[in-house]
C-alpha positions in Angstrom: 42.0 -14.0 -69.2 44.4 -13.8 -72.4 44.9 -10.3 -73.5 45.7 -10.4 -77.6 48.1 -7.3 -78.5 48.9 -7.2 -81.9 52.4 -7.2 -81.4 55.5 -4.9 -82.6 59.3 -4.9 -83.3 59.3 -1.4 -81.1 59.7 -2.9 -77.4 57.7 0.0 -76.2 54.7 -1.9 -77.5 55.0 -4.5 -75.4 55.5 -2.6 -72.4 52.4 -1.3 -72.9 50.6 -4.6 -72.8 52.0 -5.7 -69.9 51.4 -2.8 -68.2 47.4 -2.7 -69.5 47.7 -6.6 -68.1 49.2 -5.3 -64.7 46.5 -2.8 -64.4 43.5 -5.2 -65.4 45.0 -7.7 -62.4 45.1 -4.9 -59.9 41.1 -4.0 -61.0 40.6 -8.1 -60.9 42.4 -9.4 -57.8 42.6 -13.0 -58.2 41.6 -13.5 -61.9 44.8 -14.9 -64.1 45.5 -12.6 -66.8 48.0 -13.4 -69.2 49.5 -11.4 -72.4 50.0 -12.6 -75.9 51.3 -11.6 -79.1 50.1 -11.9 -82.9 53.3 -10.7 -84.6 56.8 -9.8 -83.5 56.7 -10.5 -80.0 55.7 -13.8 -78.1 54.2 -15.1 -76.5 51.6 -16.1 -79.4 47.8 -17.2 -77.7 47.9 -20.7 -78.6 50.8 -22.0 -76.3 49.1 -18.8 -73.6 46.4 -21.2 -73.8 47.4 -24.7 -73.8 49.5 -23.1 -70.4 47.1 -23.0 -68.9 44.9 -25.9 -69.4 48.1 -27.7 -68.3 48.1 -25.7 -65.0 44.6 -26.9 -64.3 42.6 -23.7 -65.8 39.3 -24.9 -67.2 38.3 -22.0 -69.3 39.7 -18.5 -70.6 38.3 -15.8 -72.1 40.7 -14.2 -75.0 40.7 -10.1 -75.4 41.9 -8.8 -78.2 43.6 -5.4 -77.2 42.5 -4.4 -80.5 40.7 -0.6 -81.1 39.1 -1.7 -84.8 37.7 -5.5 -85.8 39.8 -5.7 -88.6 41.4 -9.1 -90.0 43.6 -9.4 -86.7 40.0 -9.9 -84.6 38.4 -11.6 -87.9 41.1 -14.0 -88.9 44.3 -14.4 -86.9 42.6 -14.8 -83.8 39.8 -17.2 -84.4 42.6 -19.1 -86.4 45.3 -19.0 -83.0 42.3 -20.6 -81.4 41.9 -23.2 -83.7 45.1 -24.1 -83.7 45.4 -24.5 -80.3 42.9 -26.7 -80.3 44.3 -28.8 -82.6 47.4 -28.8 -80.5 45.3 -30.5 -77.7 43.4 -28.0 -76.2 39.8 -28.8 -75.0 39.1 -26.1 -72.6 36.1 -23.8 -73.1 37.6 -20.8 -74.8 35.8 -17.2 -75.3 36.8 -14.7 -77.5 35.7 -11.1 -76.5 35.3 -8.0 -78.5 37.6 -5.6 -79.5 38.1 -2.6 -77.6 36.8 0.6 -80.0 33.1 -0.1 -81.0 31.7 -2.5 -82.6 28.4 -0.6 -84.8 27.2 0.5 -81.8 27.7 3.3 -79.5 31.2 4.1 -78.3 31.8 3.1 -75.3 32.3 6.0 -72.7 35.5 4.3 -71.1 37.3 4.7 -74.1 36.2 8.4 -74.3 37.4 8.9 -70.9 40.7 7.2 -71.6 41.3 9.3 -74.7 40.3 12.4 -72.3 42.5 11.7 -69.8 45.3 11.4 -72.0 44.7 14.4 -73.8 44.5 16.1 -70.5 47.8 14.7 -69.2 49.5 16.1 -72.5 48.9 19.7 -70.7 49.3 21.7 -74.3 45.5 21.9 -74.9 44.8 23.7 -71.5 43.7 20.7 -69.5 45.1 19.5 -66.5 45.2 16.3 -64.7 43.7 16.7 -61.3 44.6 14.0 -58.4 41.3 13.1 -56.2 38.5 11.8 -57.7 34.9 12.9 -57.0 33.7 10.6 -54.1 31.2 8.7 -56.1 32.8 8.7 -59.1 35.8 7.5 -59.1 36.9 8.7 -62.4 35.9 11.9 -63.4 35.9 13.9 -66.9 34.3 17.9 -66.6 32.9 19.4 -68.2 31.4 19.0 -71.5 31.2 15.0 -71.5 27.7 14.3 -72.1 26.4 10.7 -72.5 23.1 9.1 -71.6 22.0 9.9 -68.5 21.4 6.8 -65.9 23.2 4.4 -68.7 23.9 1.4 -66.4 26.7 -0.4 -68.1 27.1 -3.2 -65.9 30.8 -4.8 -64.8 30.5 -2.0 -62.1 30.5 0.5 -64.7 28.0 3.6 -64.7 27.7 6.5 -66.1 25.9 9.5 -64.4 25.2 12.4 -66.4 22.8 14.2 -64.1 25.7 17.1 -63.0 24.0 20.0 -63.9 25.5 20.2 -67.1 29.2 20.0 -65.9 29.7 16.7 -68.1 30.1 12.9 -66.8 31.2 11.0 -63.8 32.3 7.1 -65.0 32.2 4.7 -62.3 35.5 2.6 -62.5 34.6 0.4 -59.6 37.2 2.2 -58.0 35.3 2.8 -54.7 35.6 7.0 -54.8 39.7 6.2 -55.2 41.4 6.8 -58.0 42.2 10.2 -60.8 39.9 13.2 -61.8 40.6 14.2 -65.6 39.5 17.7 -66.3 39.6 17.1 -70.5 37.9 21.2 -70.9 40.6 21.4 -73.8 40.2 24.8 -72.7 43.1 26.5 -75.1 41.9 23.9 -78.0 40.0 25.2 -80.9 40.0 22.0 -83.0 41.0 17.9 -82.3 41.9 15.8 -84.8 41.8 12.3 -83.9 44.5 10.6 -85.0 44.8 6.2 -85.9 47.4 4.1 -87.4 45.3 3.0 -90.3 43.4 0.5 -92.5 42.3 -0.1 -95.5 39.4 -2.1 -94.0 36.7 0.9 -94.5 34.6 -0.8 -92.3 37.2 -0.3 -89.8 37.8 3.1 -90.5 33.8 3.7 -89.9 34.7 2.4 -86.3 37.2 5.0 -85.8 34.9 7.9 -87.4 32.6 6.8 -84.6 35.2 7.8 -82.0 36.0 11.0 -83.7 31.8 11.5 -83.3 31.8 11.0 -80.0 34.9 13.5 -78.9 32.8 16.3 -81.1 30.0 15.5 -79.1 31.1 15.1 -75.5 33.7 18.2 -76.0 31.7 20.7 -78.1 34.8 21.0 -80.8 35.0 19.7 -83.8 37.0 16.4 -84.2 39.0 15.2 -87.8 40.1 12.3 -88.3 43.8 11.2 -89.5 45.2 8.2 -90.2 49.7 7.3 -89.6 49.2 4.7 -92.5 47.1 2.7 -95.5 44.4 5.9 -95.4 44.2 9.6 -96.1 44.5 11.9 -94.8 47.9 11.9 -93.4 48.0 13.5 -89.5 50.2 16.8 -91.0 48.0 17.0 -93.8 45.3 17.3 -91.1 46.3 19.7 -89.0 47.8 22.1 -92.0 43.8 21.9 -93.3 42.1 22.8 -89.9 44.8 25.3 -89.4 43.2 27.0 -93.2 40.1 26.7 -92.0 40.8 28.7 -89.0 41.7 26.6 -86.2 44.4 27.9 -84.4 44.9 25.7 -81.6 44.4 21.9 -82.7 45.0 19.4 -80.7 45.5 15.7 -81.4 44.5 12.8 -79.7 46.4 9.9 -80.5 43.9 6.7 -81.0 46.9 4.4 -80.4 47.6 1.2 -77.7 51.0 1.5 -77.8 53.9 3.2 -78.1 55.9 2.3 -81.9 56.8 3.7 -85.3 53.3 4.5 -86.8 52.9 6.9 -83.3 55.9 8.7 -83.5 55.6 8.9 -87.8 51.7 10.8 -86.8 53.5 12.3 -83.3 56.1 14.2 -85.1 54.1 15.0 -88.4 51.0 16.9 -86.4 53.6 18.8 -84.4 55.7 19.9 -87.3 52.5 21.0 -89.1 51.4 23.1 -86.1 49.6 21.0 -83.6 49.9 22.6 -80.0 49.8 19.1 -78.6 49.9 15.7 -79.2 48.2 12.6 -76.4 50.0 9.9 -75.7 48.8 6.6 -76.7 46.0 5.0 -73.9 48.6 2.1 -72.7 47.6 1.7 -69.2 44.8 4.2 -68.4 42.6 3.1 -65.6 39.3 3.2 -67.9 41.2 0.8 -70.5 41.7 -1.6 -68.1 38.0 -1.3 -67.1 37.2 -1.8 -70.6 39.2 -4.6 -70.7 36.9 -6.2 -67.9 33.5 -5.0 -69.3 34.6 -6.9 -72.4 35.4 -9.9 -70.6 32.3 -10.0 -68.7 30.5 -9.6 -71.8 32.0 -12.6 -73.5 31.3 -14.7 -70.2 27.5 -13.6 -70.3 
């Protein structure tokens, strides 16, 4: 497996990746998983891949740690490929789908990644709990409502039948693993908050995650945007805060770590935000997400 970050000068970005990569090995003993860079950092995927045809691999599935399907999941990947195999490599090669959705449903990983790291930042009134429910695995309560019975498949289900106290994802963690109580409970307002893009069907993949946190929390959810799209993340906040929000909390719809977070970080807080997530990096359901991708392009 070849993960695809888009890369950054900030070397926080990369961190990230690596540590996503470490978490999808530890989910996946045994499978190869390797990290790659469009921009900035290196590796890039072609020579990833040519690697390791030459150390007797005979397929690879590429991920793109991506959250939209714009030009970097269009163009420079499909083109990496290709050049790679003009390089010399023959092996089979997969490319999977991005990691936010795709003009479908979104997929309730990434909510409970974006819940857990709203609930880690503390200021909204949630709290991280340690000890999962015993079936499980990875918990979010209350409020996160989904299908019921949704089988999702890559060890992956989703059981809504709690009574009303919200969703259990099963992270194929065997009962092990981190309980996220995302209640928001001082939160009056979220505002979800993106780098940016002025691919609009892009930024109709983000308005679909913003959907889904309305939906699964009960609050209304904005959207912002750090760059290339209005509004900015101050501006954001400074509007809910007119309309009577007083609480508003942002949840930062970022990989990594780098200069377009900090720029929305430190505007949303300025303008009144009681608390800001930190981007998903690592978070256990990512990593799952990573696999169900994977799995998916594999058939």
């Amino acid at each position: 497996m070849v993960l695809v970050a888009h890369g950054s000068r900030d070397p926080r970005a990369a961190g990230a990746t690596e540590a996503l990569a470490a978490a999808v090995r530890a989910a996946r003993p045994g499978t190869p998983v390797r990290t790659s860079y469009l921009d900035h950092a290196g590796p890039r995927p072609g020579p990833v891949l040519r690697a390791l045809q030459a150390g007797g691999h005979d397929r690879a599935t590429v991920v793109p740690v991506l959250l939209t399907a714009a030009y970097h999941r269009r163009v420079d990947i499909p083109a990496a490929v290709a050049e790679a195999r003009a390089a010399g490599l023959r092996m089979p090669v997969r490319v999977a789908d991005v990691l936010g959705p795709l003009g479908g449903p979104v997929d309730p990983l990434l909510v409970a990644a974006l819940l857990r790291r709203l609930a880690e930042s503390g200021g909204a009134g949630a709290d991280a709990v340690s000890g999962a429910d015993a079936v499980s695995g990875v918990g979010v309560v209350p409020g996160v409502g989904v299908v019921p019975g949704v089988d999702l498949g890559a060890g992956v289900g989703v059981d809504a039948g709690t009574g009303g106290a919200g969703v259990g994802v099963d992270a194929g963690t065997g009962g092990a693993g981190v309980g996220v109580d995302a209640g928001t409970g001082g939160a009056d307002a979220l505002l979800l908050t993106a780098a940016g893009t002025r691919d609009a069907a892009a930024r109709a993949e983000v308005a679909r995650v913003a959907a889904a946190l309305a939906a699964h929390t009960g609050l209304p959810c904005r959207l912002a945007y750090a760059s290339a799209a209005p509004p900015a993340p101050a501006e954001a906040v400074r509007q809910l805060r007119a309309e009577g929000a007083r609480r508003v909390a942002v949840v930062a719809y970022f990989l990594a770590p780098g200069r377009l977070y900090d720029l929305a970080a430190d505007g949303a807080r300025a303008a009144g935000a009681v608390t800001v997530s930190q981007p998903l990096g690592a978070a256990e359901e990512l990593a799952r997400l990573v696999l169900t991708r994977a799995a998916a392009a594999a058939g």
